[in-house]
mmCIF file of the N, C-alpha and C atoms, coordinates in Angstrom:
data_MODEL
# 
_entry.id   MODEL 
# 
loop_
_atom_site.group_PDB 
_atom_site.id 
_atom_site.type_symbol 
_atom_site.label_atom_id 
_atom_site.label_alt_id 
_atom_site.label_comp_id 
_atom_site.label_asym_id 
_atom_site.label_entity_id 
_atom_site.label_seq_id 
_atom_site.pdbx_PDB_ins_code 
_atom_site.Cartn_x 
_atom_site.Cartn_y 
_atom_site.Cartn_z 
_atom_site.occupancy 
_atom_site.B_iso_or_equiv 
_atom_site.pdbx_formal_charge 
_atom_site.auth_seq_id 
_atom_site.auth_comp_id 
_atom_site.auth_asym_id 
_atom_site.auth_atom_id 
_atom_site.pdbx_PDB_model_num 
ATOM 1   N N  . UNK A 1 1  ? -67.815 91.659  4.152   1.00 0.00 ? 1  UNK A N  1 
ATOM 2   C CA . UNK A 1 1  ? -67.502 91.003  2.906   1.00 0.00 ? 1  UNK A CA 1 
ATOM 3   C C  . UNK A 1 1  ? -65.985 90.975  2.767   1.00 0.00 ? 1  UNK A C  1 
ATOM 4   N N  . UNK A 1 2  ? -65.727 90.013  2.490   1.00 0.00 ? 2  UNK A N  1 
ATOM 5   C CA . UNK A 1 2  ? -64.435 89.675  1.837   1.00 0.00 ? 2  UNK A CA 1 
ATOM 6   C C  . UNK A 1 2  ? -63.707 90.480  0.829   1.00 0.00 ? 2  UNK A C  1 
ATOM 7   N N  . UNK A 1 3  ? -62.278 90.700  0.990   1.00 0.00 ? 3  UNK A N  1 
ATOM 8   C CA . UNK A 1 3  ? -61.649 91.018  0.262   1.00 0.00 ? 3  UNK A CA 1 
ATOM 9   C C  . UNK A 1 3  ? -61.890 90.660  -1.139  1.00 0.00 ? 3  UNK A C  1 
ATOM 10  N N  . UNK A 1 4  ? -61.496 89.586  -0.962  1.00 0.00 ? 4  UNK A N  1 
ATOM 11  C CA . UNK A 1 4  ? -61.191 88.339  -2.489  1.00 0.00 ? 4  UNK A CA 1 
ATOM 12  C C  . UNK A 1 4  ? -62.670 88.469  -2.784  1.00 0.00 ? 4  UNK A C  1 
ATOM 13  N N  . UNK A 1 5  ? -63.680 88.056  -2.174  1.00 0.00 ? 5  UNK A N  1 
ATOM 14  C CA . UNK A 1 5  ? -65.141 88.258  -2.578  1.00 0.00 ? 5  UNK A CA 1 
ATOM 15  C C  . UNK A 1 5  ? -65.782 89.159  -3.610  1.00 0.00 ? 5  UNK A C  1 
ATOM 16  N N  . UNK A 1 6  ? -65.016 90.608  -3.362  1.00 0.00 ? 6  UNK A N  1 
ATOM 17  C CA . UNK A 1 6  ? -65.476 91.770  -3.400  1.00 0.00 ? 6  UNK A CA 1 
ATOM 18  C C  . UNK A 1 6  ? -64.570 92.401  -4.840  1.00 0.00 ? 6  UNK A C  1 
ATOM 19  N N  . UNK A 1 7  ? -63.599 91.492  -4.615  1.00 0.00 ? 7  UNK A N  1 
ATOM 20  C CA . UNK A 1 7  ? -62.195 92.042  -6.455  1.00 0.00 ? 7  UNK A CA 1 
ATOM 21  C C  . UNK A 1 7  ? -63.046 90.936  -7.170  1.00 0.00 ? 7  UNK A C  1 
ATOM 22  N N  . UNK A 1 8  ? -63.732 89.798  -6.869  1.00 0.00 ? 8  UNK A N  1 
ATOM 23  C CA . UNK A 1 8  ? -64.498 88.881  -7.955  1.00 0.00 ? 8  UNK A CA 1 
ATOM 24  C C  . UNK A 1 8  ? -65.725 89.643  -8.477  1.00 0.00 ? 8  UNK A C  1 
ATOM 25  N N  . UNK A 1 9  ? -66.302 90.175  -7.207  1.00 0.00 ? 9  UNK A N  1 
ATOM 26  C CA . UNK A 1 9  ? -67.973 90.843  -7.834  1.00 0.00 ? 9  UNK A CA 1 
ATOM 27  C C  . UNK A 1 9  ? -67.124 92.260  -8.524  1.00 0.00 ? 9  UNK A C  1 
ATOM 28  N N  . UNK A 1 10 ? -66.445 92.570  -8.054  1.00 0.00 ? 10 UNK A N  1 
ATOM 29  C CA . UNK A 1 10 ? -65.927 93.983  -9.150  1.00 0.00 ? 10 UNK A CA 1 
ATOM 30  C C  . UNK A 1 10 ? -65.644 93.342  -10.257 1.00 0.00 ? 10 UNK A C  1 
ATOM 31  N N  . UNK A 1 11 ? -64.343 92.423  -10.667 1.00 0.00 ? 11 UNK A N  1 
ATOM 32  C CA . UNK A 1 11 ? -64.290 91.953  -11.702 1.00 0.00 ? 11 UNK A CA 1 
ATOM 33  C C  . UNK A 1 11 ? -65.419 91.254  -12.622 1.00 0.00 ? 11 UNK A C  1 
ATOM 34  N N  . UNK A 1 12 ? -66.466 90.582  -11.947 1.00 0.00 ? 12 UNK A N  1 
ATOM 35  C CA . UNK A 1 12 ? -67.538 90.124  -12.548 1.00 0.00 ? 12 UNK A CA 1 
ATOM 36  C C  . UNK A 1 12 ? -68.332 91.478  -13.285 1.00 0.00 ? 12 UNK A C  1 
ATOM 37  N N  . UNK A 1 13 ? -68.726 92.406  -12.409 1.00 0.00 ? 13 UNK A N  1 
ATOM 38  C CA . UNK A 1 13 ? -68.987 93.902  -13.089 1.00 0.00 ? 13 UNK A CA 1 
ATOM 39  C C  . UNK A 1 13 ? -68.944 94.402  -14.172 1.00 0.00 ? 13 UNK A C  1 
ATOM 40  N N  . UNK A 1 14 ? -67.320 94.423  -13.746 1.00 0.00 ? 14 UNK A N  1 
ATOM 41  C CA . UNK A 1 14 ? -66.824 95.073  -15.078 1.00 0.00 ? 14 UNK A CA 1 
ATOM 42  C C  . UNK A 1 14 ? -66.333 94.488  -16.127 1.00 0.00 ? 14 UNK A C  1 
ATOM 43  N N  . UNK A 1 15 ? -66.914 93.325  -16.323 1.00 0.00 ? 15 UNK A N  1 
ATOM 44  C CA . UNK A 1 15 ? -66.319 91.925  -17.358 1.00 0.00 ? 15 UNK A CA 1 
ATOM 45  C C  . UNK A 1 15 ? -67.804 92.576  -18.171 1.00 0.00 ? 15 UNK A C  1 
ATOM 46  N N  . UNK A 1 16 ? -69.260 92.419  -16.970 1.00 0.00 ? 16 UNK A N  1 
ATOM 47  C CA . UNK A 1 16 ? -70.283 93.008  -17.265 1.00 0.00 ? 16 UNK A CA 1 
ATOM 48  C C  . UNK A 1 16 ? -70.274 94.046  -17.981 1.00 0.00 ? 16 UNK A C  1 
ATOM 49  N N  . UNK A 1 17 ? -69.870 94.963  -17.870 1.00 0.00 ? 17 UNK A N  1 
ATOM 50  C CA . UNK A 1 17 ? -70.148 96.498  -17.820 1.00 0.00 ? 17 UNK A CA 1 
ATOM 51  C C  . UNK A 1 17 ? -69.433 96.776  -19.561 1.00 0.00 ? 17 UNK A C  1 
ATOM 52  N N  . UNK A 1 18 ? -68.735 95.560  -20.174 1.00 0.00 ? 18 UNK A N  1 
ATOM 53  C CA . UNK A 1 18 ? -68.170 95.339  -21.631 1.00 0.00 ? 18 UNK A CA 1 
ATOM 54  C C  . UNK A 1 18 ? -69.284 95.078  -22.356 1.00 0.00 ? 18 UNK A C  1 
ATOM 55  N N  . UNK A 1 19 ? -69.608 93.703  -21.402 1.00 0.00 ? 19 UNK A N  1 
ATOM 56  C CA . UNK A 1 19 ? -71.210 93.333  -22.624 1.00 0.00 ? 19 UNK A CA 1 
ATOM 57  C C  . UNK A 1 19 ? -72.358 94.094  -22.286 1.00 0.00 ? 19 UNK A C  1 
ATOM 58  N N  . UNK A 1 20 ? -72.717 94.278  -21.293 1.00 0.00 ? 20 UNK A N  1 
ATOM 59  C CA . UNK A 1 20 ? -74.423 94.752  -21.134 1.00 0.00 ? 20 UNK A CA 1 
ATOM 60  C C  . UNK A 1 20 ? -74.256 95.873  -20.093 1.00 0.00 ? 20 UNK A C  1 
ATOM 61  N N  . UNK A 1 21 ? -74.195 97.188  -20.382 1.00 0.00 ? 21 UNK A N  1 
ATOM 62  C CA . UNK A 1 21 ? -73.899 98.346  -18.726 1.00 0.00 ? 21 UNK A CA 1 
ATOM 63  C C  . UNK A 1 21 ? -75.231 98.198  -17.680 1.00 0.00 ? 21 UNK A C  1 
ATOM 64  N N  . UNK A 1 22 ? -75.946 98.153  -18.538 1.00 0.00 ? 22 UNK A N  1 
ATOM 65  C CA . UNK A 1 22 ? -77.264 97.871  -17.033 1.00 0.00 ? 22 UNK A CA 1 
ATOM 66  C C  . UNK A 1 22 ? -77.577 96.992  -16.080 1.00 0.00 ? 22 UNK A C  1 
ATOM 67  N N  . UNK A 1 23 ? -76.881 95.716  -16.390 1.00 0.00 ? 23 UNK A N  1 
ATOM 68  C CA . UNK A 1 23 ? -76.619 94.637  -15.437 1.00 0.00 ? 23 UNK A CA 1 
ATOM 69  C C  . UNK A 1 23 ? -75.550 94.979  -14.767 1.00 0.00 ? 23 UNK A C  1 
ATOM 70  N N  . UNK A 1 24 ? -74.695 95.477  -15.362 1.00 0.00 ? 24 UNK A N  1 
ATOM 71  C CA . UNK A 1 24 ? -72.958 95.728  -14.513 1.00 0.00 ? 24 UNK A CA 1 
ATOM 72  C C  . UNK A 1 24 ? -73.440 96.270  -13.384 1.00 0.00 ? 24 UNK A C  1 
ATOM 73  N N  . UNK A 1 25 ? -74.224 97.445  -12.841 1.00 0.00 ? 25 UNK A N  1 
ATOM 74  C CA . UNK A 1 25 ? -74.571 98.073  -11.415 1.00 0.00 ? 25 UNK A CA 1 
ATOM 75  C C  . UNK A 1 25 ? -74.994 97.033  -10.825 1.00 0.00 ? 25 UNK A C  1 
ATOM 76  N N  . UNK A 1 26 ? -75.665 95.945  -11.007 1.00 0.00 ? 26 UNK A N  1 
ATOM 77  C CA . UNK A 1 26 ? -76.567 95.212  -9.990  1.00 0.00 ? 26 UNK A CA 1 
ATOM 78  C C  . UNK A 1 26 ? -75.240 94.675  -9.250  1.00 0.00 ? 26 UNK A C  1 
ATOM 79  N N  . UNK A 1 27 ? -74.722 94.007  -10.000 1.00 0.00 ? 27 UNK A N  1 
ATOM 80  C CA . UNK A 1 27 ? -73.545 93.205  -10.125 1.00 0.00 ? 27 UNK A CA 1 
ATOM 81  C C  . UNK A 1 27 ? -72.596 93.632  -9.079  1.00 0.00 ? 27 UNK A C  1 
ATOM 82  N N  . UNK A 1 28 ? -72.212 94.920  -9.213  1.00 0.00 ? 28 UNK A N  1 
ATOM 83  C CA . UNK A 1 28 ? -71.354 95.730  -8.212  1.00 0.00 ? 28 UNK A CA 1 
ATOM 84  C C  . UNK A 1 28 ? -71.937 96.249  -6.436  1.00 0.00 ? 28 UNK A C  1 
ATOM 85  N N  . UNK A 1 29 ? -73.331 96.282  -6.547  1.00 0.00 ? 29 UNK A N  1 
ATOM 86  C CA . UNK A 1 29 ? -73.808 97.121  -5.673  1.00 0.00 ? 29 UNK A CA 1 
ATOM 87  C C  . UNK A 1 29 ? -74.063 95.495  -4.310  1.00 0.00 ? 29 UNK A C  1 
ATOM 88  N N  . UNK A 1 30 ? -74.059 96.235  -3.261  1.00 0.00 ? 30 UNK A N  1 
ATOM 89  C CA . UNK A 1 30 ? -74.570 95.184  -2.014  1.00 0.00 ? 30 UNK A CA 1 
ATOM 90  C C  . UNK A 1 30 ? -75.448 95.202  -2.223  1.00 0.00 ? 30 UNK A C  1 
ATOM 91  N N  . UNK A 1 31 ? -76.105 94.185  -1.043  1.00 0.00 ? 31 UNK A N  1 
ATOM 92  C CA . UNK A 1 31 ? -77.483 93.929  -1.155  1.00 0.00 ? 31 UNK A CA 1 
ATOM 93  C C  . UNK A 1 31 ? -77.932 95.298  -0.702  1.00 0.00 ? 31 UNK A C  1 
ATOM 94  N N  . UNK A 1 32 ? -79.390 95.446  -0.550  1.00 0.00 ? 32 UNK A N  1 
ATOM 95  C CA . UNK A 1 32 ? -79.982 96.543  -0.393  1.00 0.00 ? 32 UNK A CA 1 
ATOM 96  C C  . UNK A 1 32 ? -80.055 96.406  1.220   1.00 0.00 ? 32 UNK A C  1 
ATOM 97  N N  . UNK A 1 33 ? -80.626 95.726  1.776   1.00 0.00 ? 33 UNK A N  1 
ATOM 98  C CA . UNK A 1 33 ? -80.851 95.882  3.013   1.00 0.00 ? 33 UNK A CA 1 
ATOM 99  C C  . UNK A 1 33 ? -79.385 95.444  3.838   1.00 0.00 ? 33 UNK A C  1 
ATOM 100 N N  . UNK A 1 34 ? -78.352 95.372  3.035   1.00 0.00 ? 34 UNK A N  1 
ATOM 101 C CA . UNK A 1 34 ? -76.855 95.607  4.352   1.00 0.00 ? 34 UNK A CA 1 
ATOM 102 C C  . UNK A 1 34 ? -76.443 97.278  3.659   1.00 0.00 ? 34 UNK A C  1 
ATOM 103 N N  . UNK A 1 35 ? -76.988 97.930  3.000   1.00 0.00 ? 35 UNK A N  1 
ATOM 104 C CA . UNK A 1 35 ? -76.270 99.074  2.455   1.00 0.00 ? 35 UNK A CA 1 
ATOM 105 C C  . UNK A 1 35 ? -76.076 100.264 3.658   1.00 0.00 ? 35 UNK A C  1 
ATOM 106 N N  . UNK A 1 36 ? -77.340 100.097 5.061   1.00 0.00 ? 36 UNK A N  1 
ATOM 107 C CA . UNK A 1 36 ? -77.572 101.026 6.114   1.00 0.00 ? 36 UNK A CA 1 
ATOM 108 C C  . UNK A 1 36 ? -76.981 99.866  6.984   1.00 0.00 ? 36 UNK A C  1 
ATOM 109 N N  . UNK A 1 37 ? -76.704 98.432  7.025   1.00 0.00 ? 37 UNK A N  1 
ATOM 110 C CA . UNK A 1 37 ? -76.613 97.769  8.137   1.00 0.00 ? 37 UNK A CA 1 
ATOM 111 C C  . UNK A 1 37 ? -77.448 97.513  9.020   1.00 0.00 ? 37 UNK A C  1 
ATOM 112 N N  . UNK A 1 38 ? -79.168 98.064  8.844   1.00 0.00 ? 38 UNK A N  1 
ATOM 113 C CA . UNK A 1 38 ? -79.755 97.809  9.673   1.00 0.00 ? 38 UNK A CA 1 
ATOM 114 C C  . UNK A 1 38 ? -79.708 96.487  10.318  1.00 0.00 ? 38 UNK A C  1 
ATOM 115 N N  . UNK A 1 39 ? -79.921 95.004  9.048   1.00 0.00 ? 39 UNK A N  1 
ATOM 116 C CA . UNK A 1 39 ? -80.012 93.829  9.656   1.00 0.00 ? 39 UNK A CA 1 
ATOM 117 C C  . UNK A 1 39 ? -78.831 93.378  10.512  1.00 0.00 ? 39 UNK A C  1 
ATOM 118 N N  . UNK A 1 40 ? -78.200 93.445  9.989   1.00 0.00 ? 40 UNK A N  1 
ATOM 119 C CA . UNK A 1 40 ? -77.029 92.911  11.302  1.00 0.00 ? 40 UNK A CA 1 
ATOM 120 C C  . UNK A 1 40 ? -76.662 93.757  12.027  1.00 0.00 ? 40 UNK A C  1 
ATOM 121 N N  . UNK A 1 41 ? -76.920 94.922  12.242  1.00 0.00 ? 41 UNK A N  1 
ATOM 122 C CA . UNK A 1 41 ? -76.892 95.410  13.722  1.00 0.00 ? 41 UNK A CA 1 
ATOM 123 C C  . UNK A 1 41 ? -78.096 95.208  14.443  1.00 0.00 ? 41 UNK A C  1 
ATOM 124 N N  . UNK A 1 42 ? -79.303 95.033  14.230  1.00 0.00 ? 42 UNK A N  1 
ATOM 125 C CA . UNK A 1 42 ? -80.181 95.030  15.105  1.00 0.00 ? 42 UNK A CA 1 
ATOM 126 C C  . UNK A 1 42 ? -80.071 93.438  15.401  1.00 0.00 ? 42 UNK A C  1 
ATOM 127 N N  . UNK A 1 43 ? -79.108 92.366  14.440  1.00 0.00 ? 43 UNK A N  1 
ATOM 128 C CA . UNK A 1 43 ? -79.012 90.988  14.891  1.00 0.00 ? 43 UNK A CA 1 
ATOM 129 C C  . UNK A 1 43 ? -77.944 91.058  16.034  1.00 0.00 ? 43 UNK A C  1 
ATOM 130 N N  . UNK A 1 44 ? -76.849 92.096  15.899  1.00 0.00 ? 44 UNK A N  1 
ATOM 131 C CA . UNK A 1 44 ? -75.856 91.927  16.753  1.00 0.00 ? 44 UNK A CA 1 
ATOM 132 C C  . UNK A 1 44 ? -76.466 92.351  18.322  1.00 0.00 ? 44 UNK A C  1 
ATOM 133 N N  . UNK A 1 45 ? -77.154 93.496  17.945  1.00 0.00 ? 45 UNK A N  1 
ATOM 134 C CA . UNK A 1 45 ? -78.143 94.070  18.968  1.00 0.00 ? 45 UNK A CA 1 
ATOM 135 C C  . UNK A 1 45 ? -79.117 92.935  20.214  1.00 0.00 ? 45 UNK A C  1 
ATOM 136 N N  . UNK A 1 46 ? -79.517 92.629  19.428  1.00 0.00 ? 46 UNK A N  1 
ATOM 137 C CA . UNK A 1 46 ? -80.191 91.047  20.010  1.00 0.00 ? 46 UNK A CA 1 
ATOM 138 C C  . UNK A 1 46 ? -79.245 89.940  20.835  1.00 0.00 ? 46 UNK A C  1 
ATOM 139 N N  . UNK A 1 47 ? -78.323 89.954  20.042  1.00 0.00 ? 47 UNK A N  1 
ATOM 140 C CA . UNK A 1 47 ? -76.963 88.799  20.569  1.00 0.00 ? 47 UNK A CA 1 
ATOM 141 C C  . UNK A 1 47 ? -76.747 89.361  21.723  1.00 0.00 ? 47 UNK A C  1 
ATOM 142 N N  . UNK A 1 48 ? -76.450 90.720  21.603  1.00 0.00 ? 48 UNK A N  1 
ATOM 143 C CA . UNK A 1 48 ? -75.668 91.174  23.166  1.00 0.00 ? 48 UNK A CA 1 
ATOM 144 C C  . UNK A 1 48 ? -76.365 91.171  24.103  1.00 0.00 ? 48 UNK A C  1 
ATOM 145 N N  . UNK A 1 49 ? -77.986 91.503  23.938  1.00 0.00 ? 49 UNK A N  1 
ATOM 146 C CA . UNK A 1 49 ? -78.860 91.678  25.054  1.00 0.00 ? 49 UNK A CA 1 
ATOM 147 C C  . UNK A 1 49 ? -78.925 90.241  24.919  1.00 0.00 ? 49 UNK A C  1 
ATOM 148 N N  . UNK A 1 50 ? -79.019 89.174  24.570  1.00 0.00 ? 50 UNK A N  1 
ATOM 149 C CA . UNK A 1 50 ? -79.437 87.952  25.142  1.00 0.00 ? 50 UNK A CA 1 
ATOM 150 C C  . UNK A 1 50 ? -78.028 87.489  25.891  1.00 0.00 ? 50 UNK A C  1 
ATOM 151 N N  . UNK A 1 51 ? -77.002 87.879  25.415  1.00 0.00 ? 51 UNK A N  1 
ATOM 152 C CA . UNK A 1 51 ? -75.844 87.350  26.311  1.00 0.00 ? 51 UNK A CA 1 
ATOM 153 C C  . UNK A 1 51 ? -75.999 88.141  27.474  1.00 0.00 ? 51 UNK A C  1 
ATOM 154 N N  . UNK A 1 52 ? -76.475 89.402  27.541  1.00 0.00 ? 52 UNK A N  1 
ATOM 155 C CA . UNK A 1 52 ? -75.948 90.165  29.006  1.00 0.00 ? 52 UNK A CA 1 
ATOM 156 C C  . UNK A 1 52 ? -76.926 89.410  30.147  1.00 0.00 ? 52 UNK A C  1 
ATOM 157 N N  . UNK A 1 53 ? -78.253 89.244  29.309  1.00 0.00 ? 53 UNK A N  1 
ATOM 158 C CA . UNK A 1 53 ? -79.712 88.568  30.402  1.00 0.00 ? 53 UNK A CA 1 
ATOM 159 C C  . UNK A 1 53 ? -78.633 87.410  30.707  1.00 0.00 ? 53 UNK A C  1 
ATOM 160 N N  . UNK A 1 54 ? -77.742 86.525  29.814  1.00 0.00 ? 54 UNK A N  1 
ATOM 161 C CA . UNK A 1 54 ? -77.511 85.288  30.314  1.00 0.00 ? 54 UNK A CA 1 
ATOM 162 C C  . UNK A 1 54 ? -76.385 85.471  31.461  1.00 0.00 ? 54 UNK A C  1 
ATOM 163 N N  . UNK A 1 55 ? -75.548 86.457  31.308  1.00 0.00 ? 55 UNK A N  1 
ATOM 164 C CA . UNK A 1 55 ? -74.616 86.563  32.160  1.00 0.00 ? 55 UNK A CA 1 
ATOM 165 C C  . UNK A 1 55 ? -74.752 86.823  33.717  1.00 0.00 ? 55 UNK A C  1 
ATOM 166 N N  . UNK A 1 56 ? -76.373 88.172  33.567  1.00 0.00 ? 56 UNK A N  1 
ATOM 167 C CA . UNK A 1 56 ? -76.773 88.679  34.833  1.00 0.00 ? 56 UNK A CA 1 
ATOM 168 C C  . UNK A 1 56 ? -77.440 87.372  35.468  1.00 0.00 ? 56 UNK A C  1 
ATOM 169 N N  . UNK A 1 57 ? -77.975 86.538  34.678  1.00 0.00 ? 57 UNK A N  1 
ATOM 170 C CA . UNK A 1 57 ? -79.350 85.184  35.600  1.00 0.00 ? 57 UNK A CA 1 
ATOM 171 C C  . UNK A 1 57 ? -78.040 84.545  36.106  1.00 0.00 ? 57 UNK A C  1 
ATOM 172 N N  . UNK A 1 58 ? -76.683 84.224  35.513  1.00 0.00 ? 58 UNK A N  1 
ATOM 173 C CA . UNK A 1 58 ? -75.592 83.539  35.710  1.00 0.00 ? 58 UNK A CA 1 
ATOM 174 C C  . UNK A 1 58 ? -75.234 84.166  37.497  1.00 0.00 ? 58 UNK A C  1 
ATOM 175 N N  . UNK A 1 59 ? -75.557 85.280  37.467  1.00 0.00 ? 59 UNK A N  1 
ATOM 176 C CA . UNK A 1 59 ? -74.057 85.985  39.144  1.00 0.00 ? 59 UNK A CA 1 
ATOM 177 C C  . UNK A 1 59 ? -74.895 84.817  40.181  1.00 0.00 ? 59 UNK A C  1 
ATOM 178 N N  . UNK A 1 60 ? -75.936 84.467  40.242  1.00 0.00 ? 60 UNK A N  1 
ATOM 179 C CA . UNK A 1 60 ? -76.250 83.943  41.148  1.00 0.00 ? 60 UNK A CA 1 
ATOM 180 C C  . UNK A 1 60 ? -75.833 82.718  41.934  1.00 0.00 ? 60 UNK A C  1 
ATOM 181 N N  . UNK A 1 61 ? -75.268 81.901  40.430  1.00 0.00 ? 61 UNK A N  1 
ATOM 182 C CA . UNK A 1 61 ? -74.161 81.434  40.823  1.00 0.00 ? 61 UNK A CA 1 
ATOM 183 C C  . UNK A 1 61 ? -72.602 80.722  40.605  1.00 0.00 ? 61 UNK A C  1 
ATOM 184 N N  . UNK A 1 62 ? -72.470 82.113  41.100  1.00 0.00 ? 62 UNK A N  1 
ATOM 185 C CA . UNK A 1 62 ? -71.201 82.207  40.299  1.00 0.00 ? 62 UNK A CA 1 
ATOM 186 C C  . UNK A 1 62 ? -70.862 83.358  42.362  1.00 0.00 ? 62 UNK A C  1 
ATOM 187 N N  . UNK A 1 63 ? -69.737 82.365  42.926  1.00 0.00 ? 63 UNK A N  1 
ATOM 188 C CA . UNK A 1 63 ? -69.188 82.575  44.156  1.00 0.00 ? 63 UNK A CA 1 
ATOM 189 C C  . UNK A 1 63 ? -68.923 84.016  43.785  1.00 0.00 ? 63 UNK A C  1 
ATOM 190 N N  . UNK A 1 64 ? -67.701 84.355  43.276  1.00 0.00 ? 64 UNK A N  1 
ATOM 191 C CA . UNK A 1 64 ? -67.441 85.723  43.248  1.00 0.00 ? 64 UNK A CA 1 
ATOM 192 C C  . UNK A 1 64 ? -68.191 87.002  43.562  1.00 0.00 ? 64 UNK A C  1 
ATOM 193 N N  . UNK A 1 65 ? -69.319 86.689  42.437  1.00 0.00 ? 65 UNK A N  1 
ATOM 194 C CA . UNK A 1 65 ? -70.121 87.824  42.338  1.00 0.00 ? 65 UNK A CA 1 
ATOM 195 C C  . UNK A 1 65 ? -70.971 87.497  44.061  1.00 0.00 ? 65 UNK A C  1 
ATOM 196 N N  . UNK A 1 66 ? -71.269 86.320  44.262  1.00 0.00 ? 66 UNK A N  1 
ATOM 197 C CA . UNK A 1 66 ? -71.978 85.978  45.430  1.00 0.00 ? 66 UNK A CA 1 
ATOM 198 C C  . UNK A 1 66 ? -71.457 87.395  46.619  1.00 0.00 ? 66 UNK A C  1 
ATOM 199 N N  . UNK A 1 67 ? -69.935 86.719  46.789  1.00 0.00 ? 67 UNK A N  1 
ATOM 200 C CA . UNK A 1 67 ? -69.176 86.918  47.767  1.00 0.00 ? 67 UNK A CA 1 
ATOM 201 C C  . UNK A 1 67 ? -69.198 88.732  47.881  1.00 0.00 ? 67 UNK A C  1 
ATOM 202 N N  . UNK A 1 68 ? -69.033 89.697  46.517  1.00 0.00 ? 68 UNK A N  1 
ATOM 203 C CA . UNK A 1 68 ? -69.003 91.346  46.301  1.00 0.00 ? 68 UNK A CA 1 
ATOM 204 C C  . UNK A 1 68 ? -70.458 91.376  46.547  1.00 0.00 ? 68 UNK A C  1 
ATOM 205 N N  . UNK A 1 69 ? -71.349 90.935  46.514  1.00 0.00 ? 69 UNK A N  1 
ATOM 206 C CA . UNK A 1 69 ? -72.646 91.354  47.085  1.00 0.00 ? 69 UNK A CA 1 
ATOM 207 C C  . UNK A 1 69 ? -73.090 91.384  48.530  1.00 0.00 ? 69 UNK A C  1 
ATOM 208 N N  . UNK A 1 70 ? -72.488 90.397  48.935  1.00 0.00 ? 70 UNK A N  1 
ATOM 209 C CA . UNK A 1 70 ? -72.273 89.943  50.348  1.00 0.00 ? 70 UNK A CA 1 
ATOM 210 C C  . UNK A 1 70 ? -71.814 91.007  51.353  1.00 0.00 ? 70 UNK A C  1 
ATOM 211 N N  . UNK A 1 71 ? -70.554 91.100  50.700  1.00 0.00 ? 71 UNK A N  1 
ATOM 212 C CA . UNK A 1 71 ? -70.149 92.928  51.448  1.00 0.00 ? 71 UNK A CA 1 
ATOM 213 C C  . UNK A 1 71 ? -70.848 94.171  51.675  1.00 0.00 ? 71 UNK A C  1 
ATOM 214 N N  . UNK A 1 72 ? -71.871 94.388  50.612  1.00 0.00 ? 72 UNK A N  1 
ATOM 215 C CA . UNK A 1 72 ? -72.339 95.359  50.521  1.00 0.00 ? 72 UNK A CA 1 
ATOM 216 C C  . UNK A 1 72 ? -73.787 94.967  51.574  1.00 0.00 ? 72 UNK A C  1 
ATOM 217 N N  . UNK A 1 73 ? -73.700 93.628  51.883  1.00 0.00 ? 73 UNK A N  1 
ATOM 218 C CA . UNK A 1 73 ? -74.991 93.448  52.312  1.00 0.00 ? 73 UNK A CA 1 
ATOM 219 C C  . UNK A 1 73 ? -76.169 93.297  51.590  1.00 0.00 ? 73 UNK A C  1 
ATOM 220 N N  . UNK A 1 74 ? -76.607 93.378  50.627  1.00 0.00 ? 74 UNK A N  1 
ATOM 221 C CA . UNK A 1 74 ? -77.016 92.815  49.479  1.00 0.00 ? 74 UNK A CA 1 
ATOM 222 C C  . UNK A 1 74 ? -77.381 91.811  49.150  1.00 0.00 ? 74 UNK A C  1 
ATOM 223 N N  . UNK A 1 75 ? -78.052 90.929  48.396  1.00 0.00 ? 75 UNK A N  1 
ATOM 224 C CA . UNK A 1 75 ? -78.145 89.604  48.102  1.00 0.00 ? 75 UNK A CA 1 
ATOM 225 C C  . UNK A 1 75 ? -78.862 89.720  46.605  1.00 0.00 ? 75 UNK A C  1 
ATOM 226 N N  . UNK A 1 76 ? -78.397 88.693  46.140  1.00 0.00 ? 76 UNK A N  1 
ATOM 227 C CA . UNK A 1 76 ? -78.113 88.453  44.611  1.00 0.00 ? 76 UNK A CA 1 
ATOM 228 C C  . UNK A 1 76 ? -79.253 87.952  44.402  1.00 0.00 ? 76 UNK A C  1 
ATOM 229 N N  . UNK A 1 77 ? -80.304 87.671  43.409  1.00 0.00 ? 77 UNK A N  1 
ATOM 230 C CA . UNK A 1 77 ? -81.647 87.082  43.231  1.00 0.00 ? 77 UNK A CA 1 
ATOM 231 C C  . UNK A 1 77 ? -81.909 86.645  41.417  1.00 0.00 ? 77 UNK A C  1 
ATOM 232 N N  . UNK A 1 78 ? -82.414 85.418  41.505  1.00 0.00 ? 78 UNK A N  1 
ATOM 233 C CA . UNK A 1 78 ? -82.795 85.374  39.666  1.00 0.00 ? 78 UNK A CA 1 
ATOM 234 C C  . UNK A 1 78 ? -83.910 85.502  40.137  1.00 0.00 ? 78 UNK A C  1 
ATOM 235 N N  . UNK A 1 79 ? -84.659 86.820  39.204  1.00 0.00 ? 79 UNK A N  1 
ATOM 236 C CA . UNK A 1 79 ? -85.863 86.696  38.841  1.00 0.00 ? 79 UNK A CA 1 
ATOM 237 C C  . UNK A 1 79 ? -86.431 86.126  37.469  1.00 0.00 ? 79 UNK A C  1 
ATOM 238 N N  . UNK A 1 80 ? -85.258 85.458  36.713  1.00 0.00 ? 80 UNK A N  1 
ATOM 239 C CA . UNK A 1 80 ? -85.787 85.026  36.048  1.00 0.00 ? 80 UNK A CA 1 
ATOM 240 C C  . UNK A 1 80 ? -86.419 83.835  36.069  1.00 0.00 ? 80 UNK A C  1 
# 
C-alpha cells in the first residue's frame, strides 16, 4: 500500500473517529486476509514456480545451457 493511500485512509479514520468511533477502526484497519499476507505470498509463490518450470522446459533450447551439459556428458531433455 501506498504511502499517500494510507495518510488518506488514516485521515479518512480519524475525520471518522470525530463523528462515529466504531466505524473509525474499520476505516483504519487492512483488509483481513492481507493482515498475515497469506494471499499474495502464496500468489507470489505460484509466479515463481511457474516461471522456474518455464525457465527449466526453456535450457533445452537455449545453446549455452546445451553446450555446459555437453561437457559433463549429459544431455538436456523436456519432459514436459
Amino acid at each position: 500500500m501506498s504511502n499517500r493511500s494510507r495518510l488518506t485512509r488514516v485521515a479518512l479514520g480519524l475525520t471518522l473517529a470525530l463523528l462515529q468511533p466504531a466505524s473509525a477502526l474499520a476505516w483504519t484497519l487492512p483488509p483481513r486476509a492481507f493482515v498475515d499476507g497469506s494471499i499474495p505470498r502464496a500468489a507470489r509463490a505460484r509466479r515463481a514456480y511457474a516461471q522456474v518450470v518455464q525457465k527449466v522446459a526453456a535450457m533445452t533450447e537455449n545453446e549455452r545451457a546445451e553446450g555446459l551439459v555437453n561437457r559433463t556428458g549429459l544431455e538436456l531433455l523436456n519432459l514436459l
